[in-house]
C-alpha positions in Angstrom: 100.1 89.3 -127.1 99.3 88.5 -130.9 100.1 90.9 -133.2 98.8 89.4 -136.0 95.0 90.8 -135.5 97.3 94.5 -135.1 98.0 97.2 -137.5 101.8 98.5 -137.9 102.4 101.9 -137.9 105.6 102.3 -136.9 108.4 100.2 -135.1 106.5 101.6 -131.6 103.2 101.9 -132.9 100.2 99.6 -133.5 96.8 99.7 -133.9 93.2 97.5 -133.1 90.8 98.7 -135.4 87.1 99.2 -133.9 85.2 95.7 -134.0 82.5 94.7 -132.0 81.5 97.2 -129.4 84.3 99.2 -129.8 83.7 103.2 -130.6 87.9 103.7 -131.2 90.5 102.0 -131.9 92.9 100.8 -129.3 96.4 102.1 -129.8 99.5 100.6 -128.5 103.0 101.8 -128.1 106.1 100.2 -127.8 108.6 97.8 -129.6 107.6 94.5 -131.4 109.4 92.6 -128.2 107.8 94.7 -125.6 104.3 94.0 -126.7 104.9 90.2 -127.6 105.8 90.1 -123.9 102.3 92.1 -122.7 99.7 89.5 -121.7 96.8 89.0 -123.9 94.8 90.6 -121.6 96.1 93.7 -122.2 95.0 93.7 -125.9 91.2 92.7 -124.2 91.4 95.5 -121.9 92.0 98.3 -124.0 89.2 97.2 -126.5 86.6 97.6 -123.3 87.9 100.8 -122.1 87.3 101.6 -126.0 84.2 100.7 -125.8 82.8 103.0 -123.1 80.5 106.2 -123.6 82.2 109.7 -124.7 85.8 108.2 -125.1 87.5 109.9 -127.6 90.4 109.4 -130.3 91.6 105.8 -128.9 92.3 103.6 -125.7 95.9 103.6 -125.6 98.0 101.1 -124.2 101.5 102.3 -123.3 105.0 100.3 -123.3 105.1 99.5 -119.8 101.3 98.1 -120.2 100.4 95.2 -118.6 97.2 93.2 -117.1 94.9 95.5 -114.4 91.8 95.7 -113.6 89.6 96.5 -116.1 91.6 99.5 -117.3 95.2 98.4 -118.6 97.8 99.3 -116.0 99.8 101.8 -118.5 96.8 102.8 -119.7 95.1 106.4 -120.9 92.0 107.7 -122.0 89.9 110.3 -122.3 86.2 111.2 -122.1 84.2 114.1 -123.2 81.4 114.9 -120.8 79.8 116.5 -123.6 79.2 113.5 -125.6 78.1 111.0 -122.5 81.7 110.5 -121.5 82.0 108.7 -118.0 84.7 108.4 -115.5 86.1 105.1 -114.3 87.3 104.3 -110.6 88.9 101.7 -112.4 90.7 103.7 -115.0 92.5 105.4 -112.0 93.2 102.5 -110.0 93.3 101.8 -106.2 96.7 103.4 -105.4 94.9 107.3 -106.3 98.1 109.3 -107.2 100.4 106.8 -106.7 103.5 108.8 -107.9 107.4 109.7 -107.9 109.2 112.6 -106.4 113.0 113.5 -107.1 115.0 115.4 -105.0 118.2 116.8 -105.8 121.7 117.3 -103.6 125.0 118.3 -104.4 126.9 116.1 -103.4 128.9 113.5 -105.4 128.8 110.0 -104.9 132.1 110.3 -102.9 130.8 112.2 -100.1 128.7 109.1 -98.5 131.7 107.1 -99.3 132.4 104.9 -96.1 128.9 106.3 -94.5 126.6 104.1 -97.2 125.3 101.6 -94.1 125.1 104.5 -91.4 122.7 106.6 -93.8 121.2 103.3 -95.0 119.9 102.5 -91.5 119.0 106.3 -90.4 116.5 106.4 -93.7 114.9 103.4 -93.1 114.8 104.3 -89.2 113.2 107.4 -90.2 111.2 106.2 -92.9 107.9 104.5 -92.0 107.7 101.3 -94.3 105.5 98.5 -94.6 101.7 97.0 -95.0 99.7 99.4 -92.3 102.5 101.3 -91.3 101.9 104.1 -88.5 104.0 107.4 -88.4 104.3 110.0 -85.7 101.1 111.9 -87.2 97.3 111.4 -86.3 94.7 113.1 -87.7 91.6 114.0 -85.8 88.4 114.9 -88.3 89.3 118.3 -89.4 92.8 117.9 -89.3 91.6 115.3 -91.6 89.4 117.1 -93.5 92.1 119.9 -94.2 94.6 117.2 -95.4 92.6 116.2 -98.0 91.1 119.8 -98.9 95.0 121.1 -98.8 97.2 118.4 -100.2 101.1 119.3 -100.0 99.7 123.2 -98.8 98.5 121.7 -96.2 101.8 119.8 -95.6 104.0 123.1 -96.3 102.0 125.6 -93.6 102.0 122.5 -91.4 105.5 123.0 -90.8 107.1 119.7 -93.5 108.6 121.2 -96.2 109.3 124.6 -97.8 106.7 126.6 -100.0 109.1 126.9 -102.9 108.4 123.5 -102.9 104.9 123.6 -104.8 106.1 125.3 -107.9 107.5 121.9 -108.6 104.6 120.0 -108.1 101.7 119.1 -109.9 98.4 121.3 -109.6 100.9 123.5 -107.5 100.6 120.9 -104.7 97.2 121.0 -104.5 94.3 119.4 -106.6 91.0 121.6 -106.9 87.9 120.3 -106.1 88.5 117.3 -103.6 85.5 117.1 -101.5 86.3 115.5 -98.4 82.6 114.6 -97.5 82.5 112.2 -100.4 85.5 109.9 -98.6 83.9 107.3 -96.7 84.6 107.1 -92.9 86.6 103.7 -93.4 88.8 105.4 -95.4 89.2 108.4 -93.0 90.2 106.0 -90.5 92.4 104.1 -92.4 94.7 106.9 -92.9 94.3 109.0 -89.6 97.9 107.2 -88.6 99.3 106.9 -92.1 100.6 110.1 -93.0 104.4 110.4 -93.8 104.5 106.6 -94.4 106.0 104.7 -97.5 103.9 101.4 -97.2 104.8 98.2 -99.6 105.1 96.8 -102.8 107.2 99.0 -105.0 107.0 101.7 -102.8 110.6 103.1 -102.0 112.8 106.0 -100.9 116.0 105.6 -103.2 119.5 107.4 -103.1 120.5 107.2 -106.8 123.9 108.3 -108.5 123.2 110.4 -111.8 125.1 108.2 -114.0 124.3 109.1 -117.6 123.3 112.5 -119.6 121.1 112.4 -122.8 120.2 115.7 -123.1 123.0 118.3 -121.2 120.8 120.9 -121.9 117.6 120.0 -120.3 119.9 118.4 -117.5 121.5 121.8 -116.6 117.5 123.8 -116.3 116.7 120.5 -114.3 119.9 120.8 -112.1 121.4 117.4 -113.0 124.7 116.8 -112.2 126.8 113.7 -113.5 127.9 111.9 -111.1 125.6 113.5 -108.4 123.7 111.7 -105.9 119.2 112.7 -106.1 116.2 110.9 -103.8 113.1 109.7 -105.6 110.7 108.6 -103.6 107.9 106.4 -104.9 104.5 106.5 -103.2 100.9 107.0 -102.9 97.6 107.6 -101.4 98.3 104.5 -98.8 95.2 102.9 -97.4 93.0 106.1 -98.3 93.1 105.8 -101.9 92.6 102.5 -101.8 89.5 102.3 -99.5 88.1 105.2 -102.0 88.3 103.0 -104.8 86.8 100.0 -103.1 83.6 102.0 -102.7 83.0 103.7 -105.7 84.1 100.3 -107.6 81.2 98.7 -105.8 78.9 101.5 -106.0 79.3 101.8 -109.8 78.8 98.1 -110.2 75.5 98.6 -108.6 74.6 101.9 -111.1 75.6 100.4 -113.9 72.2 99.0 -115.4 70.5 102.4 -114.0 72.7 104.6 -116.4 72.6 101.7 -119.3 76.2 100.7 -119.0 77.0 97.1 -119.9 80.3 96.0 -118.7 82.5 93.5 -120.1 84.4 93.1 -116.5 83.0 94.4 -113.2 86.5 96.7 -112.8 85.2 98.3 -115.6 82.7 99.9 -113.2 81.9 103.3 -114.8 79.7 106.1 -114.0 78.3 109.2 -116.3 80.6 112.5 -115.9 77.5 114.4 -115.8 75.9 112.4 -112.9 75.4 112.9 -109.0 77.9 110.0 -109.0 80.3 111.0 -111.1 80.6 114.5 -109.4 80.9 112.3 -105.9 83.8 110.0 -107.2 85.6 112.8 -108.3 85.4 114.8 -105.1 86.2 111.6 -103.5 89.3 110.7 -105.7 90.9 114.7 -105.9 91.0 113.9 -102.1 93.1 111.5 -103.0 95.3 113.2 -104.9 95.8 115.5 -101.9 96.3 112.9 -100.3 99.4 111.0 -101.7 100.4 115.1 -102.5 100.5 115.5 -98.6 102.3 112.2 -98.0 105.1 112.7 -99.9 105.2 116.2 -99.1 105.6 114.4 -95.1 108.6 111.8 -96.9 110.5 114.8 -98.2 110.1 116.4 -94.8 111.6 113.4 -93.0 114.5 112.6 -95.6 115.7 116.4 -95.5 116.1 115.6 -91.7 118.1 112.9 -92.1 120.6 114.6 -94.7 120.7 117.4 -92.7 122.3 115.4 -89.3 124.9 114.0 -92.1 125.7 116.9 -94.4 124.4 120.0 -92.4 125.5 122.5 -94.7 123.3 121.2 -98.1 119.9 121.2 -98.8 117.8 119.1 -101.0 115.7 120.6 -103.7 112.7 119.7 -105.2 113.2 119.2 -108.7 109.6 117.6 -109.4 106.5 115.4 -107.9 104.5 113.4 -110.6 101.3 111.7 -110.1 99.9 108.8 -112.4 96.3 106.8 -111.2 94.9 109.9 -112.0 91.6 111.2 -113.7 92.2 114.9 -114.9 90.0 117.7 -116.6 92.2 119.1 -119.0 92.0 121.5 -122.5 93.0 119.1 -125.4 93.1 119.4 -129.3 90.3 117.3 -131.2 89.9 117.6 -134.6 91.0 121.4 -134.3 89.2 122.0 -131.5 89.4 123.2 -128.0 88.1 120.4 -125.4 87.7 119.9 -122.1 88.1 116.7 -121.4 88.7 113.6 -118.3 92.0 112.4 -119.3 92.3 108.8 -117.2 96.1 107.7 -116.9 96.2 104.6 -115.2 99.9 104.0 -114.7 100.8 106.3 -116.8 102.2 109.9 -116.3 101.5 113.4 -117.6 104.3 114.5 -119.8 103.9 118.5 -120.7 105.8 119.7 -123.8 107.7 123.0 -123.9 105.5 126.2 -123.7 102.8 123.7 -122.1 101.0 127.1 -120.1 100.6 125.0 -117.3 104.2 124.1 -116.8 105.7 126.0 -114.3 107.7 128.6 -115.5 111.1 127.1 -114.9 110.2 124.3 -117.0 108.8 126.2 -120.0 111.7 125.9 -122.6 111.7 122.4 -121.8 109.0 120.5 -120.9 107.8 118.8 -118.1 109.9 116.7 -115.7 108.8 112.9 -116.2 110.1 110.4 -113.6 110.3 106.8 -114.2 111.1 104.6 -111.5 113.0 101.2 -112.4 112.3 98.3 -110.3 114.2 97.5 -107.2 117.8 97.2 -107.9 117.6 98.4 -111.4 117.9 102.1 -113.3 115.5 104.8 -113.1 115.1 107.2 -115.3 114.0 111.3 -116.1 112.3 112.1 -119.0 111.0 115.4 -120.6 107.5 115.6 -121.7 107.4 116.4 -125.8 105.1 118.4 -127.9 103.9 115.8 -130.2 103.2 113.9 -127.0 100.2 115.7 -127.2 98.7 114.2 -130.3 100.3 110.8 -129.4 98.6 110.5 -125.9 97.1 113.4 -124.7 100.5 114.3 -122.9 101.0 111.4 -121.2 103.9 109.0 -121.0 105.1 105.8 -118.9 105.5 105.2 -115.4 107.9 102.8 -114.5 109.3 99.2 -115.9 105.6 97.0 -115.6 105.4 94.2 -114.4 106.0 90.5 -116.0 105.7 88.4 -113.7 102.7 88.3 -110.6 104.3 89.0 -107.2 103.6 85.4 -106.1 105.1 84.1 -109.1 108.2 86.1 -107.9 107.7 84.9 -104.0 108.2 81.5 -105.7 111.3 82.4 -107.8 113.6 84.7 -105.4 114.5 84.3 -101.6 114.8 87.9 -100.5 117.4 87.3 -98.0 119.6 86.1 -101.0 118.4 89.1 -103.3 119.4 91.3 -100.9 123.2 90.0 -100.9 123.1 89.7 -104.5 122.6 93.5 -104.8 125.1 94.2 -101.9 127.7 92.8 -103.8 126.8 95.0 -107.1 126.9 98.0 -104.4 122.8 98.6 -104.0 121.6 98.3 -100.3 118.7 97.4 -99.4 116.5 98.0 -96.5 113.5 96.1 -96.2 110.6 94.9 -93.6 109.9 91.8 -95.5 112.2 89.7 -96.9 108.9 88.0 -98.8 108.2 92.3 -100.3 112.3 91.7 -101.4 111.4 88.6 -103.4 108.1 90.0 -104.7 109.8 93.0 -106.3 112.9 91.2 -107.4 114.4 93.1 -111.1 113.4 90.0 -112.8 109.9 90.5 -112.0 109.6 93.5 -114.1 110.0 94.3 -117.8 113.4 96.1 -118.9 112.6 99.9 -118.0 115.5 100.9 -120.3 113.8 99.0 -123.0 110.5 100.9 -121.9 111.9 104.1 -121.9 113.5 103.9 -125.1 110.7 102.5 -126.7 108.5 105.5 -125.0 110.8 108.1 -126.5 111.0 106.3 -130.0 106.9 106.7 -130.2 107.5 110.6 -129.5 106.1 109.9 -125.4 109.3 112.0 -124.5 112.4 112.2 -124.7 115.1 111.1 -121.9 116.8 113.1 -120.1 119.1 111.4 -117.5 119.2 107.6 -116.0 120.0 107.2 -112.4 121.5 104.5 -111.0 120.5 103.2 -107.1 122.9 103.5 -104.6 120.8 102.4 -101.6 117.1 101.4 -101.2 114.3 101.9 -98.3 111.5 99.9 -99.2 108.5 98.1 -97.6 
């Protein structure tokens, strides 16, 4: 990206000024390196997201950003529905609620010593992976129906999982206001065999070693360990989500000259909050949510099982579930004032400061939980949401490392069979479907997450917590 045609505010923070169409400025975070590396498109896709009806403060570009559709992917913004704001299929992305889970054991890294391989191949036996993976769940049309009304409830009183679980999820496990007769049919069906599944990409179920402490504090009321092994599982809304998006994406595109919208790119496809559209896609995409809520609710369900036949006297606890492709309503301060708006984070994760009153009450003192997953083979890392991350984003944070590189670019670069040896030897096993999926999410394919996370916390995103280090990975 050039930062010449950018204002400096700090070493993590620059700024467009409004030109053109623009309403805001566009606002983007991280270090001078990170954002030379972002694609130009980046810098063209947060001016057009600032240039939509009702948005308000800025378009903000975070330092995982890179190219999406439309909307940046590590992007956030917000709309007042007050002021004509609109909501964006394409400012919550295909994957709806794609998200990470962490789960917390015990046990040291010494008590899978010599047993690494054996739990290796029970998770990914256990673990539906892949493009259009089935799993041992159908869904007939109500079962259906109550999936997607009930999210990770639904999951919990249907026997996967344990109800303390919820506290530590967002929305409580449960988004309000899904309307399951605003999901299309051909989504429906897509997912009726798709519950409790992992599917591809940079999906993965990860055993991880805590291996560094930032703040012993926060660690301690999260129940991080040094040295102790957690799960973080890294999923979505599988087929669902993305079948939801196709058709409000097209349907939008159709609208958009009936409500006056002129769009710059066709993923840009917008529609009025305040319309019988608008209403629909969000109905349709809070299904979602309960959606990817549910199947990771399933995951958790199917990785307790498989601790529990090798260490049957622990028990894995839920220390959080974060989504990001979301669009939320949510009470925000602008310009001293109370204000509902549709916060879009597109890659990009809510991050609640201490006292936050929707944090649950565990998490008060602290903040919220933020999980960022590395790419494969590389570090992950916990955060903890910050109070001026209000201010900076509307509470929201980064995801993961970002991409640099396309995945057939990486195809071209990596042989996974190789990859996979390559990380054996450094100690992280993989387990895979595809050795192509190996090569396309190969650690050199992705920016440096602990160059993301420190720029994150460095712009007042929040502040980290713990990094984790993988010890074996079930992916796609």
């Amino acid at each position: 990206m050039d930062l010449s045609r950018l204002r400096k505010f700090s070493e993590n923070s620059w700024e467009l000024r409004p030109q053109g169409t623009m309403r805001v400025p566009a606002v983007f975070y991280g270090s001078q390196s990170l954002l030379e590396q972002m694609d130009e498109k980046v810098a063209e896709e947060a001016a057009n997201v600032a240039s939509l009806p009702g948005i308000v403060r800025a378009a903000y570009a975070l330092p995982d950003a890179h190219w999406g559709y439309g909307f940046p992917i590590g992007g956030v913004a917000a709309f007042d529905p007050e002021q004509g704001g609109v909501v964006s299929a394409g400012g919550v992305g295909f994957d709806i609620s794609c998200g990470v889970r962490t789960l917390l054991t015990d046990l040291p890294k010494a008590a899978v010593a010599g047993r690494e391989e054996e739990l290796a191949e029970a998770l990914s036996r256990e673990i539906p992976a892949g493009v259009g993976a089935h799993g041992k769940i159908h869904l007939d049309e109500s079962g259906m129906d109550a999936m997607l009304r009930g999210g990770a409830r639904w999951a919990v009183e249907s026997g996967y999982g344990e109800a303390e679980d919820l506290e530590r999820i967002e929305e409580r496990g449960c988004m309000s206001g899904a309307d399951p007769s605003a999901v299309s049919r051909d989504a429906k069906s897509r997912q009726k065999d798709e519950m409790g599944t992992l599917g591809s990409g940079n999906h993965y179920a990860e055993v991880q070693e805590v291996a560094q402490i930032y703040q012993p504090e926060i660690a301690q009321a999260y129940g991080l360990e040094p040295g102790a092994l957690v799960i973080s599982l890294h999923c979505g809304s599988r087929g669902l989500g993305h079948q939801i998006g196709t058709d409000y994406l097209r349907e939008m595109v159709a609208a958009a000259e009936t409500f006056g919208l002129r769009l710059p790119e066709r993923e840009l496809a917008s529609a009025p909050l305040s319309s019988e559209l608008g209403r629909r896609y969000l109905g349709a995409m809070r299904a979602g949510i309960n959606c990817a809520l549910a199947n990771r609710q399933i995951l958790t369900h199917l990785i307790r099982k498989v601790f529990e036949r090798f260490f049957p006297e622990r028990r894995l606890t839920l220390l959080y579930d974060v989504s990001h492709n979301t669009c939320k309503e949510e009470l925000h301060q602008v310009e001293g004032n109370s204000v509902w708006l549709f916060v879009h984070r597109k890659g990009a994760t809510r991050a609640l400061g201490p006292g936050h009153p929707d944090l649950p009450p565990c998490f008060t003192p602290w903040g919220q939980p933020v999980l960022i997953g590395g790419s494969m083979g590389t570090c992950s890392y916990i955060l903890a949401g910050k109070p001026e991350s209000e201010e900076r984003a509307f509470s929201s944070a980064v995801h993961g490392a970002g991409r640099q590189m396309s995945r057939n670019q990486a195809a071209r670069t990596w042989e996974g069979g190789e990859l996979t040896r390559e990380l054996g030897r450094r100690g992280i096993l993989i387990r895979a479907r595809s050795r192509r999926g190996v090569a396309e999410e190969a650690p050199g394919a992705y920016k440096d997450v602990s160059a993301v996370v420190e720029a994150a916390e460095a712009a007042g995103l929040a502040r980290r917590v713990a990094r984790l280090d993988p010890r074996i990975c079930v992916k796609g």
